[in-house]
C-alpha positions in Angstrom: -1.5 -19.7 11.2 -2.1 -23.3 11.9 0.8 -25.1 9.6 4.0 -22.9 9.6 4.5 -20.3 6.8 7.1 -22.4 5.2 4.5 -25.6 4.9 1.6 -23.5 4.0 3.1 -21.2 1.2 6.0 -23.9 -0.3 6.2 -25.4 -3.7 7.5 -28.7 -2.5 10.4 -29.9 -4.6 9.6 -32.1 -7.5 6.3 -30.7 -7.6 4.2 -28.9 -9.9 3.8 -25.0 -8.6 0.1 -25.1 -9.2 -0.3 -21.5 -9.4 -3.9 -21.2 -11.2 -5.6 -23.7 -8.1 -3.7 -20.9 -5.8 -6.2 -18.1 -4.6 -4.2 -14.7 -4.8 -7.2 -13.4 -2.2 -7.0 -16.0 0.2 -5.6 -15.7 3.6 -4.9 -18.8 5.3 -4.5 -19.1 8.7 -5.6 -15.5 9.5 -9.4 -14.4 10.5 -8.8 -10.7 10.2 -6.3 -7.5 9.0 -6.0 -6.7 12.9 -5.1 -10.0 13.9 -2.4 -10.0 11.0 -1.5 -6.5 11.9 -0.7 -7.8 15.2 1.0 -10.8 15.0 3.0 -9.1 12.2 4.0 -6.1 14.7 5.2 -9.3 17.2 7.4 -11.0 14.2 8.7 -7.7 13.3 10.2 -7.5 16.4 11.5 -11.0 16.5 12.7 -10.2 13.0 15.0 -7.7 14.6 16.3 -9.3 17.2 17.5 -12.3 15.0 19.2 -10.1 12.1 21.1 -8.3 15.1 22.4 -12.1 16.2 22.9 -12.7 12.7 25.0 -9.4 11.9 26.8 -10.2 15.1 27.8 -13.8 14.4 29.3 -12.7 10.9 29.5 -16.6 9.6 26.5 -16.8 7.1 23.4 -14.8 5.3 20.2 -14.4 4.0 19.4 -14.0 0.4 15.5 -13.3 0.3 14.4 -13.9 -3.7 11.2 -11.8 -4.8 9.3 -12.1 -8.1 5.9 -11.5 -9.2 3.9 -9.7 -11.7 4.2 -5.8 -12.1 2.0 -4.7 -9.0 2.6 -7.7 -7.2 4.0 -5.7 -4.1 8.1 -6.0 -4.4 8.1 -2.8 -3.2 5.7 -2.9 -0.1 7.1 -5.9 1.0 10.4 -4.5 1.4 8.7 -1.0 3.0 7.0 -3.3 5.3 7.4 -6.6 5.6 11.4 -5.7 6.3 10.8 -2.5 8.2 12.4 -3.9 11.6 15.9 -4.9 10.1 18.8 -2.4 10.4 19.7 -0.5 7.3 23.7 -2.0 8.6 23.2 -4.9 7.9 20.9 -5.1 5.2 21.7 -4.7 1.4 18.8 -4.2 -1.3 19.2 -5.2 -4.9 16.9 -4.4 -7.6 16.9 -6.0 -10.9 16.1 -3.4 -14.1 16.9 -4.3 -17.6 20.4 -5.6 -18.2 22.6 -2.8 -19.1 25.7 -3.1 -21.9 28.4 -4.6 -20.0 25.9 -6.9 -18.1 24.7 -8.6 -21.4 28.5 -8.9 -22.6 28.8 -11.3 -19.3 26.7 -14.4 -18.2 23.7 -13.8 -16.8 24.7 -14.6 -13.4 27.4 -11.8 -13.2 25.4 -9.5 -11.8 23.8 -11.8 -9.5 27.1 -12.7 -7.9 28.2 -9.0 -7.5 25.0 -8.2 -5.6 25.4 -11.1 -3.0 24.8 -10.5 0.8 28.4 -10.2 2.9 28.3 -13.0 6.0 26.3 -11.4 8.5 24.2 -9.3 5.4 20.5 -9.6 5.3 20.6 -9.6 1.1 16.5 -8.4 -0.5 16.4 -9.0 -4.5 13.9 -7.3 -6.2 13.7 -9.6 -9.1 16.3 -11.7 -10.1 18.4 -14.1 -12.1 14.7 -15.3 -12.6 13.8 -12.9 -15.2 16.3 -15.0 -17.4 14.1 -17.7 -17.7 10.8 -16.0 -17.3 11.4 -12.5 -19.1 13.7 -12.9 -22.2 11.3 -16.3 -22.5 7.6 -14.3 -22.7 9.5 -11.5 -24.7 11.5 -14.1 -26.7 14.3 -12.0 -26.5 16.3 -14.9 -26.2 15.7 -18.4 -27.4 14.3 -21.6 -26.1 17.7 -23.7 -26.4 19.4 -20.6 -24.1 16.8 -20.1 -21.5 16.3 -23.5 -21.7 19.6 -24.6 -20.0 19.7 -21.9 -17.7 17.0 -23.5 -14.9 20.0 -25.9 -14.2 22.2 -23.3 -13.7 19.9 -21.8 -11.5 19.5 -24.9 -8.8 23.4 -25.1 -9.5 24.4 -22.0 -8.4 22.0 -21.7 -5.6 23.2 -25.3 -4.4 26.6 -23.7 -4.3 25.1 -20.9 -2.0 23.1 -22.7 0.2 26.9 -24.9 0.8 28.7 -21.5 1.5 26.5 -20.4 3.9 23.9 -18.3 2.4 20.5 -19.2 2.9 17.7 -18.1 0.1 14.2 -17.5 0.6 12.4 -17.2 -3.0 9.0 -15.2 -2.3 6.6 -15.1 -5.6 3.9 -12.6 -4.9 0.7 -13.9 -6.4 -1.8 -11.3 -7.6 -4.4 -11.7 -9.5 -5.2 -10.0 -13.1 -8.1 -7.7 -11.4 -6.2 -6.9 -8.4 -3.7 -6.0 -10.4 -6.0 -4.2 -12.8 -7.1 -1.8 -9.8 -3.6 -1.2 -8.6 -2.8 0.6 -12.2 -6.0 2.1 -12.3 -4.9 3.7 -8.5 -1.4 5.0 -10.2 -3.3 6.4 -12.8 -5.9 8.3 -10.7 -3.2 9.1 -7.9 -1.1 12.0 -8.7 1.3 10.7 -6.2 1.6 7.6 -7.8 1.5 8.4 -11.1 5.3 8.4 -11.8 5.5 4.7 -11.3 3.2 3.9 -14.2 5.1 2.2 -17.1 3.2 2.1 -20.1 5.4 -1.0 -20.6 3.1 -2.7 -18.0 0.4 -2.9 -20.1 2.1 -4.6 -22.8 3.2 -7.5 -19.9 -0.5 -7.4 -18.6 -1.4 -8.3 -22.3 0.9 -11.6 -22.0 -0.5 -12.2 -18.7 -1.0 -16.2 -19.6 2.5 -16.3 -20.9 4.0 -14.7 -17.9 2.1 -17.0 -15.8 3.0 -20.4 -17.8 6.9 -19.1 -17.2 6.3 -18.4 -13.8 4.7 -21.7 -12.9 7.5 -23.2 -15.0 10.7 -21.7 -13.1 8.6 -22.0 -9.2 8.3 -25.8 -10.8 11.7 -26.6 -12.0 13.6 -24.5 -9.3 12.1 -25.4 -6.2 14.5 -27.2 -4.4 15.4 -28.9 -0.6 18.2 -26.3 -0.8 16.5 -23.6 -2.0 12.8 -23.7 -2.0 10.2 -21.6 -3.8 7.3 -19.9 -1.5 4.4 -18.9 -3.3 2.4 -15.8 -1.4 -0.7 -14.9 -2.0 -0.4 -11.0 -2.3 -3.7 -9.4 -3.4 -4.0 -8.0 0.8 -0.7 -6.1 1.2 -2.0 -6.5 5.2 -1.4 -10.6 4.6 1.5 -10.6 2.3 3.0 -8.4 5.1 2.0 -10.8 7.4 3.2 -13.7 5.2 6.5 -12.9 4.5 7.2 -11.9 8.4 6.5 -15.2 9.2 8.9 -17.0 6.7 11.7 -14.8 7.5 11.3 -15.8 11.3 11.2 -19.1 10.8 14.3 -19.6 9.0 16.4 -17.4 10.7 15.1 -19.3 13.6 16.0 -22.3 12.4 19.6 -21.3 11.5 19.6 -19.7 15.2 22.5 -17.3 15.1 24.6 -16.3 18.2 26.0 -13.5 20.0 29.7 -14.5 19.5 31.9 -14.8 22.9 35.0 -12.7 22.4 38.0 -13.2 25.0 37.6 -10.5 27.0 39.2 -9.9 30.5 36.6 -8.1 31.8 37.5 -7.1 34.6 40.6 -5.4 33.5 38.8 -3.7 31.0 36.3 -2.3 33.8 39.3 -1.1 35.7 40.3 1.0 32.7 36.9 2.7 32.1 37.0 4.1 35.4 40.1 5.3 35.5 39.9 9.3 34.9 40.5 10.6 31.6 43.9 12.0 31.3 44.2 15.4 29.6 47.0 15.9 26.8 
């Protein structure tokens, strides 16, 4: 891909998101779907490899962050995209509504309860994000509440990063026709048709608004510590692609390590071959 995943698809801090001048279609870096399949197949595999040293080493995590429209490909990305990691170590969240008791609590509550163990690989689909993108479209809330809550945000994901959890915020960026044909295929798809919400329409109706909150949020909450990577997501075969490649290089970078127990080996050799005593 050229320029690493993390350059090519960051918001950098202190900078606007720019999410209308990004092209939801394009595919930087990649000349074909079989030349993504394969290098996806290769970070799949890499993928694995570093979750195991993660698991093993027990010290820190991953929080992986992912927002976008309805459509957008939450769901495929966590079918695909994560298909190599071990269901052991791995822990999905998703994100529906606050119940009762959640809205009696701050809105982090449930956030906190759903964070990754040390050694967890932790997937979010959606987020504490919907509290300043959501109730702010619906105006379910108002502006002075939602308003305070982006500093909250780069507060209590400061305080994650120090404790040893490292985020990766994913924003899948589709386009209103994509997205358009993807509702059009749950509609004509009787095996798809359950996950058509009516509701969706009504959000595809405030599809400037959504966008304004998105660009927003990605704008005010992309930090050094925990930055925002915008994706474009109308090929499922690139997102896939995509989000492989940011995974890899961060885990990479935090390079976990088989930990080296005290183990007299030897001794321990000597016992295994010893005959199994009957009782």
């Amino acid at each position: 891909m050229g320029r690493t995943a993390r350059e090519r698809f960051r918001v950098e801090p202190g900078t606007p998101a720019g999410l209308e001048g990004r092209d939801a279609a394009g595919t930087p870096g990649v000349k074909s779907r079989k030349q993504a399949e394969r290098e996806t197949a290769k970070l799949q595999n890499r993928l694995a490899g570093l979750q195991e040293r993660l698991y093993a080493e027990r010290t820190r995590s991953l929080l992986v962050v992912l927002q976008g429209m309805d459509t957008s490909g939450k769901d495929g990305a966590i079918k695909h995209a994560f298909a190599s990691l071990s269901p052991s170590g791995t822990k999905v969240t998703s994100f529906k509504a606050p119940t009762e008791v959640e809205r009696r609590h701050h809105f982090l509550w449930r956030i906190r309860k759903a964070l990754p163990e040390a050694g967890q690989v932790g997937i979010f689909n959606r987020s504490h994000y919907e509290d300043v993108v959501v109730v702010r479209v619906k105006r379910l809330v108002p502006e002075a509440v939602w308003g305070e809550r982006f500093d909250e945000i780069n507060a209590f994901e400061q305080r994650l990063a120090k404790d040893g959890t490292k985020l990766v915020k994913v924003f899948l960026h589709i386009s209103p026709q994509e997205q358009r044909e993807r509702l059009l295929a749950r509609l004509d798809d009787p095996t798809k048709r359950w996950k058509f919400n009516p509701g969706d329409l009504d959000d595809r109706a405030r599809w400037d608004g959504f966008q304004a909150a998105y660009e927003d949020a990605l704008s005010r909450c992309s930090t050094a510590a925990a930055p925002w990577y915008v994706v474009p997501a109308d090929r499922k075969w690139y997102r896939n692609r995509a989000i492989s490649g940011l995974l890899v290089e961060t885990l990479e970078d935090l390079a976990p390590a088989y930990p080296s127990p005290q183990l007299d080996l030897a001794g321990l050799r000597s016992r295994l071959v010893e005959p199994v005593t009957k009782t």
